[in-house]
C-alpha positions as CSV (number, residue, x, y, z in Angstrom):
1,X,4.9,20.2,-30.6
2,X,1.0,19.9,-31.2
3,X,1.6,16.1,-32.9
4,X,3.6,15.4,-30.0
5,X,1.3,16.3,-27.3
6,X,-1.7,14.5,-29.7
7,X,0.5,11.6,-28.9
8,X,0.5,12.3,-25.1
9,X,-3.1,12.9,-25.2
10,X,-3.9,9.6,-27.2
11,X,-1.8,7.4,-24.3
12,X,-3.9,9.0,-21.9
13,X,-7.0,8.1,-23.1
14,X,-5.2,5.0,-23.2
15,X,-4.4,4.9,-19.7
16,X,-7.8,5.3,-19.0
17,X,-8.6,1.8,-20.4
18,X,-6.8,0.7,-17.4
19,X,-9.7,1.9,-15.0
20,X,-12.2,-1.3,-16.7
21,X,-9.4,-3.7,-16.9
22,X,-10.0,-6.4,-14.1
23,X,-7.1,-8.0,-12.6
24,X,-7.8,-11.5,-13.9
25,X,-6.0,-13.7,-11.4
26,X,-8.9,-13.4,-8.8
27,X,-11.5,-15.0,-11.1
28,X,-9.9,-18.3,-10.8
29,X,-9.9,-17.6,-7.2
30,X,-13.9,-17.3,-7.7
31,X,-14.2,-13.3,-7.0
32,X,-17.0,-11.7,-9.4
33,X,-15.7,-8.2,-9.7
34,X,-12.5,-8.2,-9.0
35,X,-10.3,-4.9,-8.8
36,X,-9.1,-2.8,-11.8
37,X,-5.6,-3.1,-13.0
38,X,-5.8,1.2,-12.0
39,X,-7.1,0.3,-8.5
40,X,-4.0,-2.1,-7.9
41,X,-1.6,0.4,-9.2
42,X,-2.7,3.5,-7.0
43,X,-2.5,1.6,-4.1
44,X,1.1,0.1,-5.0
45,X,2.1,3.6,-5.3
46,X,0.9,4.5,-1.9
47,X,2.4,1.3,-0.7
48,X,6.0,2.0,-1.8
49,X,5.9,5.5,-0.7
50,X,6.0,4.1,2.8
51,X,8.2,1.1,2.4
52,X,10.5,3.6,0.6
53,X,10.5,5.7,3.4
54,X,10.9,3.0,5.4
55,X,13.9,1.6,3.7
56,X,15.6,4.8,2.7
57,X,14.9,5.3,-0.4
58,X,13.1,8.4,-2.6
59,X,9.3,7.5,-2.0
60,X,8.6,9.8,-4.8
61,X,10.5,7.8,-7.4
62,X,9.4,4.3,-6.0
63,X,5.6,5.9,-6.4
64,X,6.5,7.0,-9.7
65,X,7.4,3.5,-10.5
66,X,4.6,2.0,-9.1
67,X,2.1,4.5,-11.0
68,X,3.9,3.1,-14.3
69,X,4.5,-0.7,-13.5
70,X,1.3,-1.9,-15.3
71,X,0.7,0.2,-18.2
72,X,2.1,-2.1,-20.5
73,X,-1.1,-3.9,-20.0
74,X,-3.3,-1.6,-22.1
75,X,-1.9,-3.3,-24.3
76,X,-1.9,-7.0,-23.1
77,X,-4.5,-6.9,-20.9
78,X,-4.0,-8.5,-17.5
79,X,-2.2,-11.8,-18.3
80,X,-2.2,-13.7,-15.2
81,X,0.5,-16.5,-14.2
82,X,-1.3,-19.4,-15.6
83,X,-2.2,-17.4,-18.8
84,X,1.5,-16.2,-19.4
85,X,2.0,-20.3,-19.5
86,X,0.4,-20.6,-22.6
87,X,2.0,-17.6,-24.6
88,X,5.2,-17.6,-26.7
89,X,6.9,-16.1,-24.2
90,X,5.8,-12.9,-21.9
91,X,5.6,-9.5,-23.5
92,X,8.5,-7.2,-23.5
93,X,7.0,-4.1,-20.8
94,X,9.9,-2.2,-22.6
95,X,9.1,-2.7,-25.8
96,X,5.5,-2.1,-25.4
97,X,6.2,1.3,-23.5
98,X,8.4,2.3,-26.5
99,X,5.7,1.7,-29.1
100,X,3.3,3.3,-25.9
101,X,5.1,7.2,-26.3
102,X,6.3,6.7,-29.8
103,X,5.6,10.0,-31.3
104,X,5.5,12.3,-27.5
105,X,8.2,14.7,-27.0
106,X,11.4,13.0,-26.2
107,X,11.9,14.4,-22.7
108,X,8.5,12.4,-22.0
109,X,9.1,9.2,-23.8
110,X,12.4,9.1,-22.8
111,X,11.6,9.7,-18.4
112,X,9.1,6.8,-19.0
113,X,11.6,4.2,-20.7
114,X,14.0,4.8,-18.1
115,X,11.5,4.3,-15.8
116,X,10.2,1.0,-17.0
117,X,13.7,-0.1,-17.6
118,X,14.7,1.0,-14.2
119,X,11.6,-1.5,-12.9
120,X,12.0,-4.7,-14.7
121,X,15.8,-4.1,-14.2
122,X,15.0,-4.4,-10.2
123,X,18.5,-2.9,-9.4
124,X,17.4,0.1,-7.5
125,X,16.6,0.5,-3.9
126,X,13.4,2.5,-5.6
127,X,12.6,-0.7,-7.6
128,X,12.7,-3.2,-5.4
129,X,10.5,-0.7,-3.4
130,X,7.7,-0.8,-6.1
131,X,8.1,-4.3,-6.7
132,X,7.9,-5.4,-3.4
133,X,4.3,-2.5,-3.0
134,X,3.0,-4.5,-5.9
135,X,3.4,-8.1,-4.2
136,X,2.3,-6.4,-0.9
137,X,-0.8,-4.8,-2.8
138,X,-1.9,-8.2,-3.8
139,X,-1.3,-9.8,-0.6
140,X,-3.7,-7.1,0.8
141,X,-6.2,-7.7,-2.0
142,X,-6.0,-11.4,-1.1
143,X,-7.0,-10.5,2.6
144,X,-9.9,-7.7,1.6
145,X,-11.6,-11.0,-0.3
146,X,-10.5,-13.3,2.0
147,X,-12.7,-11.4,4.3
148,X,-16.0,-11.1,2.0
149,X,-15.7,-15.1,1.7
150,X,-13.5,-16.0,-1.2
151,X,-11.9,-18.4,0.7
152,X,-9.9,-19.5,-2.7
153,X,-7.6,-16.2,-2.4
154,X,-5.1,-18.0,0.2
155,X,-2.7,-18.8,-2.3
156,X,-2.6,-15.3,-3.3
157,X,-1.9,-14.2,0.0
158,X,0.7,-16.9,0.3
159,X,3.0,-16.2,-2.7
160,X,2.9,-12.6,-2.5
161,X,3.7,-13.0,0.7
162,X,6.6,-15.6,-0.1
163,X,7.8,-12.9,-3.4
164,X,8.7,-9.7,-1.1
165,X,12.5,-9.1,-0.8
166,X,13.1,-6.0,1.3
167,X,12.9,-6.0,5.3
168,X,10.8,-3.3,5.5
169,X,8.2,-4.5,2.8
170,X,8.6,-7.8,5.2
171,X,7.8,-6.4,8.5
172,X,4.8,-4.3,7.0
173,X,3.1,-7.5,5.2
174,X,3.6,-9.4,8.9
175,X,1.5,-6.6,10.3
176,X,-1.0,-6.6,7.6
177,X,-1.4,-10.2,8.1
178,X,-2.0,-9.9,12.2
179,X,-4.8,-7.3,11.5
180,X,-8.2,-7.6,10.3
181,X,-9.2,-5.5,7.1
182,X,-11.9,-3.7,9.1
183,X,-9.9,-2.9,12.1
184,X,-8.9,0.8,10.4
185,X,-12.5,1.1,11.0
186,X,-12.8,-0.2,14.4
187,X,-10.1,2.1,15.2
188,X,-11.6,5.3,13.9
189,X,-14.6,4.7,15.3
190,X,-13.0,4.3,18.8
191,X,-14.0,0.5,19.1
192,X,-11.0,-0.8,20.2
């Protein structure tokens, strides 16, 4: 069991990588620092908790997915759309999470194929969930630097919007849109 769990321990510091890898989309939209590829994915996991919930599904599995939708780019990087024009053809997230737990114990590598599989495969209610958290996560990105003056980010906002599928995902990106990124604070502070 030890070389398998050196295995689990060298993906994890692999994960890690994830934490300095910038989402590179927002460059072309002119943002300096733009969010890590970890930043996005925790919030899509707390994102398709609640449209999970909201849509009946297990909001622990559609987090789980979320947590797991970008690891593959450890690997990759962060490829964005115009990028991905320019490659032979995008990379395989399955076969890059297969080479990712090669060598952990099976009962590991096995729950995180499935996973990935059960993702791209966007069959399940808990799929569509995460994907739909992702899209919504960006659109919410797209407002946050909207709002510090990166005007550029519309069309972010616009397609994400345009690319979630469920009705709950749907009605929660309408209400995002009708309020201001600050106005959690406004609220708590008992401004309005």
């Amino acid at each position: 069991m030890s070389e398998e769990l050196t295995a689990v321990a060298r993906f994890l510091y692999e994960a890690g990588t994830l934490k300095q890898s910038k989402r590179t989309g927002w460059w072309m939209a002119g943002v300096k620092d733009p969010e890590s590829v970890a930043d996005h994915s925790w919030r899509t996991a707390l994102i398709a908790t609640i449209i999970a919930k909201l849509e009946g599904a297990d909001p622990a599995r559609a987090a789980f997915l979320a947590v797991w939708h970008d690891s593959q780019e450890t690997r990759t990087g962060d490829v964005n759309h115009l990028g991905k024009k320019y490659t032979d053809g995008e990379a395989d997230p399955e076969t890059i999470t297969a080479d990712q737990v090669a060598g952990m114990p099976a009962v590991v590598a096995d729950a995180v194929k499935d996973l990935i599989a059960e993702y791209e495969g966007k069959e399940s209610l808990e799929a569509r969930c995460a994907r739909d958290a992702d899209k919504l996560e960006c659109m919410i990105q797209g407002v946050e630097y909207r709002d510090q003056g990166y005007a550029n980010v519309q069309r972010w906002i616009d397609n994400s919007r345009g690319r979630i599928t469920t009705k709950s995902g749907q009605e929660l990106a309408d209400a995002v849109l009708k309020t201001g990124s600050l106005d959690w604070l406004h609220a708590a502070l008992g401004e309005r």
